[in-house]
N, C-alpha and C positions, 0 to 999 in steps of 0.2 A: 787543643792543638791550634799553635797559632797561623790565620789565613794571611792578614798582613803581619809585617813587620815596621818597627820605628827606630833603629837605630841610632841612639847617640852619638854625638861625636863620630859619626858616619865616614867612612870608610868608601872615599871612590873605586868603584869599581875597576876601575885597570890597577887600582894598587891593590886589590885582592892576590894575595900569592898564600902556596904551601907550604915556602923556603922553611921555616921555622918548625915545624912538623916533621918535614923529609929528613932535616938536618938532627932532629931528634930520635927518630925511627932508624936513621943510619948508623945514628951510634952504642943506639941500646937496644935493637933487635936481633938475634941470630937465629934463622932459620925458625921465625916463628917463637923465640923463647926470648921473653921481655924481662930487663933489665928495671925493674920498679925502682930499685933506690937511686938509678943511673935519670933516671925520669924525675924522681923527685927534687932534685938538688938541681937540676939545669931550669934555667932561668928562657929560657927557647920554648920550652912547653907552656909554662905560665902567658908566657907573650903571648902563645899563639890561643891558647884560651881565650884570654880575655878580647881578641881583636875579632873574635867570633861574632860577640855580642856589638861589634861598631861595624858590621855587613849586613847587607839585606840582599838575600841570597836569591830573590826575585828579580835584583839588577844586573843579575852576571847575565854576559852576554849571551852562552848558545847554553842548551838544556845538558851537554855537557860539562860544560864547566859549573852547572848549576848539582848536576849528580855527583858528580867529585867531590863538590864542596859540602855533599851532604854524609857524601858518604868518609870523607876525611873527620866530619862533626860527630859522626858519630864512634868512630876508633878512638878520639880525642876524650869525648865524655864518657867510653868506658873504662880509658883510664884513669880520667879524673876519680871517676867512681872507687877504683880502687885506692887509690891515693888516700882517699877521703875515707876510707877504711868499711866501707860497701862489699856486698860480694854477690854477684850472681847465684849460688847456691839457693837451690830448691829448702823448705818456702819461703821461709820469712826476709829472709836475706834477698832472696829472688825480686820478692815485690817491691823489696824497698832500692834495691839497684835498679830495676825495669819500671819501674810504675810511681812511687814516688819521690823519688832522687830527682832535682827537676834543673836544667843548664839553661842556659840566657845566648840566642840566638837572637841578631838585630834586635835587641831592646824586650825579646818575649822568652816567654818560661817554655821550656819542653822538655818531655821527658823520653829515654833512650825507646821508651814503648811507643810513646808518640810518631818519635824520628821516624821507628822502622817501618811500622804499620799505616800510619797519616799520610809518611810524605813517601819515603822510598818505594814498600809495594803500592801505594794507591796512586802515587803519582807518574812515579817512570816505569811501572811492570816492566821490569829489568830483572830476571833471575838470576843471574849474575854476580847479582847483589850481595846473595848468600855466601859467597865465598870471600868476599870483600870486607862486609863487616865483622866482626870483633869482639865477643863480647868476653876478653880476657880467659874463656876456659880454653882446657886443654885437647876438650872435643871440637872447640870450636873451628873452622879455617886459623892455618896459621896467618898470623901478622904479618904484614911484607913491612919491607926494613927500606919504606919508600912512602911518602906519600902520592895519594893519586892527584893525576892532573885529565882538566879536559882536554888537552889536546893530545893525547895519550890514551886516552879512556878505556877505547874499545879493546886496544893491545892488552891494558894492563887486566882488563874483565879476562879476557881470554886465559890470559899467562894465569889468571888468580882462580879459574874454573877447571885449567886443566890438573893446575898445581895438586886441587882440590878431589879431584876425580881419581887420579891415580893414588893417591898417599894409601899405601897398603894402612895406616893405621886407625884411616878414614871410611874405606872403601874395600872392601874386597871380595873377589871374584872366584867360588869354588866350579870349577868351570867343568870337575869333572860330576857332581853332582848338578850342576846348573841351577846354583845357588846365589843371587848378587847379595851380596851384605853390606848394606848401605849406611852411609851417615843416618842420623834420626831426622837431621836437615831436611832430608828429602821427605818423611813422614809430614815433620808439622808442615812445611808448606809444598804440598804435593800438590796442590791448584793450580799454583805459581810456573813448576814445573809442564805441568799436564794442560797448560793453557798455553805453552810455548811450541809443546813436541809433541802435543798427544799424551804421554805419558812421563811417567818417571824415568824407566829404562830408556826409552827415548831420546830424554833429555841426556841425562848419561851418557851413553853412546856418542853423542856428539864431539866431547871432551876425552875420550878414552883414546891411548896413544897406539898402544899394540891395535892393532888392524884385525888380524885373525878374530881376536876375544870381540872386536866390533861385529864382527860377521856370526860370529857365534849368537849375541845377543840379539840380532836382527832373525836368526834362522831358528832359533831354539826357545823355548817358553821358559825363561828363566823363573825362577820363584824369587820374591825379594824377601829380606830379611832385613831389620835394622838393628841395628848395634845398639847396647846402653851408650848413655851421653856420660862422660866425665866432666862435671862442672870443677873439676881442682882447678887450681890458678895457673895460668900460663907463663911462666917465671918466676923471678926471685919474687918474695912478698914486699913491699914498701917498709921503712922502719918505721914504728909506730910512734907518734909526736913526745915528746913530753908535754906533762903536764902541766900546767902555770905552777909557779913555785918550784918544781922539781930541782934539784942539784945540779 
């Protein structure tokens, strides 16, 4: 995982923008369900890939806009991944989307395993995070149809936690059993959570809209439970290239 970066053809820092992401995201996300061959064909994504590798993302100016920019890098390389004809699916597929599929960030090689675990949790312990990034399945948080900015940040973490919290297809609460049925989310990084709030339920709670079911999990020993994850694809599939020579 890379500590510095060397950026080519570098990229000043105030000319860092999302524009070209947001403007992608707006037009081929709905409600979380991505439009792959709407992404493949625009020429706005390709830009905004490539101008990744001409930033060094240690010169943006507040830790904001330095999390944004990481966490927009990484929504960008899961779908490149896809593109590229990768799949998050458990195993093989898995390792080779997460671990060695590898994107070019300021002149250096990283890989989405690196992104999440290197830079995201080890560097800003932002839980938050988990609802933000992306890793194209359909367990995953949905995709906001926006990219993030630092000066927005903390708004859009909140709106993308609580989005995350309530989604009965995500989350849910047998309230008269006192059962929470949670993302797997909250399993594998239950640290992350439990070093923020004390606990999972905890953190939970924080983001839950109904009031009452808040008082409830504050008064009552809920049991947690987690959901299976669905690794399927989060929209349409990309159309697969042809082949040199093909017709």
């Amino acid at each position: 995982m890379p500590e510095r970066f060397a950026p080519v053809d570098r990229l000043d820092p105030v000319q860092v923008t999302h524009k070209d992401l947001d403007a992608v995201l707006r037009s081929a996300v709905r409600d979380g369900y991505v439009d792959y061959p709407a992404i493949q064909v625009d020429p706005r994504f390709d830009s905004y890939v490539t101008d990744l590798n001409r930033i060094d993302p240690q010169s943006l100016a507040s830790e904001a806009d330095r999390l944004a920019f990481w966490i927009n890098a990484y929504n960008a390389f899961a779908i490149r991944g896809i593109l590229n004809g990768s799949s998050p699916r458990p195993y093989i597929g898995w390792y080779r989307y997460f671990k060695a599929r590898t994107h070019m960030v300021g002149g250096r090689e990283i890989t989405l395993s690196d992104l999440e675990h290197g830079i995201l949790r080890k560097r800003f312990r932002e839980p938050r995070i988990h609802f933000a990034i992306v890793c194209a399945s359909l367990s995953c948080p949905k995709l906001q149809s926006y990219a993030f900015r630092g000066d927005l940040l903390d708004e859009q973490l909140d709106a993308a936690a609580r989005s995350f919290v309530n989604d009965p297809d995500r989350n849910r609460f047998d309230r008269q059993a006192k059962v929470a049925r949670l993302s797997k989310i909250f399993d594998w990084f239950e640290e992350d959570f439990a070093a923020a709030a004390g606990s999972v339920l905890a953190y939970v709670s924080r983001y839950v809209i109904d009031r009452e079911l808040v008082r409830e999990l504050s008064e009552h020993r809920y049991r947690v439970e987690y959901l299976d994850y669905d690794w399927s694809l989060n929209g349409i599939p990309p159309k697969e290239k042809a082949h040199a020579g093909a017709s």
